[in-house]
C-alpha positions in Angstrom: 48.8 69.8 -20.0 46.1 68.9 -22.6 47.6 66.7 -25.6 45.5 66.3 -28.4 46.3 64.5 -32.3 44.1 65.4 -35.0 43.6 63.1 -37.8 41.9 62.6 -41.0 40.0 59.3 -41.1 42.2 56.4 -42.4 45.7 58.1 -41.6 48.5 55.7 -42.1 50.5 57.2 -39.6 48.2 57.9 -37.2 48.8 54.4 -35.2 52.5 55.1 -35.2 52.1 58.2 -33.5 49.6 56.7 -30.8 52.4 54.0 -30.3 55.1 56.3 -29.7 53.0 58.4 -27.5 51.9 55.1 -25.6 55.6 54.9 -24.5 56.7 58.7 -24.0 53.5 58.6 -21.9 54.4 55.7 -19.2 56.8 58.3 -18.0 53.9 60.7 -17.4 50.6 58.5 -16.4 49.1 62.1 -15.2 48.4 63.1 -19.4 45.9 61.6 -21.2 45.0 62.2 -25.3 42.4 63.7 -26.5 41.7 62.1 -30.5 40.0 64.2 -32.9 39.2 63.1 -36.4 39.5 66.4 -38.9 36.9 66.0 -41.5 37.1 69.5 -43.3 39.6 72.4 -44.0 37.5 74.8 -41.7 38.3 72.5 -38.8 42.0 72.1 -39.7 42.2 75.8 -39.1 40.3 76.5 -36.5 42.5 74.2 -34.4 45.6 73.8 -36.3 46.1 71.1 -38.0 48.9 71.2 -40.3 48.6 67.6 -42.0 47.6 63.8 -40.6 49.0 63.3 -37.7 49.4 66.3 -35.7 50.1 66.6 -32.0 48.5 70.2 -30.2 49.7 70.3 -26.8 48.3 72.7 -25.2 46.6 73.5 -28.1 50.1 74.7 -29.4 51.6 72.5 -32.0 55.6 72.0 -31.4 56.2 70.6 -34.4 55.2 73.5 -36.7 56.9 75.0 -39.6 56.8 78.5 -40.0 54.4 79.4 -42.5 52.9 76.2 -42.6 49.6 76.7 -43.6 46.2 74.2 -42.2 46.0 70.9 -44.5 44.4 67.8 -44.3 47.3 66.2 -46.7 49.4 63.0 -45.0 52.2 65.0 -42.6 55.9 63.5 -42.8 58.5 64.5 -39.8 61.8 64.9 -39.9 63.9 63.1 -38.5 67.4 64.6 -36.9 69.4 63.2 -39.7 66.9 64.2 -42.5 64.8 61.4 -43.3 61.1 61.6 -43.5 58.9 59.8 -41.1 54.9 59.4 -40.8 55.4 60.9 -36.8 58.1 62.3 -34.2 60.4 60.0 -32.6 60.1 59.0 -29.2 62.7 61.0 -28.4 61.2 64.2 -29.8 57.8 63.4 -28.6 59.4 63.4 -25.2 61.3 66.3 -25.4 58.4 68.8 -26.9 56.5 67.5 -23.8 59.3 68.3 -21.3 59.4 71.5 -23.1 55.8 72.5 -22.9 56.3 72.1 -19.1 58.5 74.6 -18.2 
């Protein structure tokens, strides 16, 4: 499985995320990141970025909204009782992984 998180430059959230992946990721030394810093709106689209940070695996981002459109904005995440947070939880990180695999 490829992961990938695309950035813009200076996201504030963008070291929480590689944190939280750091530990989902002991359970699974086989994956490796791939970073990509975003720079324009053409590149947001073209691989679907939908706000700073976003995680692709597979190219496939598990955290979408429907109808979300491309954006280079901050992204917030919810978490499962509501509040908003600048990346997925541990927990949810490891379970969109688990879930890519089947």
């Amino acid at each position: 499985m490829k992961l990938t998180v695309l950035v813009v430059r200076d996201c504030p959230h963008a070291a929480l995320l590689d944190r939280r992946l750091d530990i989902v990721l002991a359970d699974w030394s086989e994956l490796t990141v791939t970073r990509r810093t975003v720079t324009d709106l053409d590149q947001a689209q073209r691989w679907g970025m939908r706000g700073s940070p976003t995680l692709l695996l597979d190219g496939i981002d598990p955290f979408a909204i429907a109808g979300q459109r491309p954006s280079l904005s901050c992204r917030l995440y919810r978490d499962p009782d509501g509040r908003a947070d600048g990346a997925p939880s541990v927990d949810a990180l490891r379970n969109a992984i688990e879930q890519a695999q089947r």
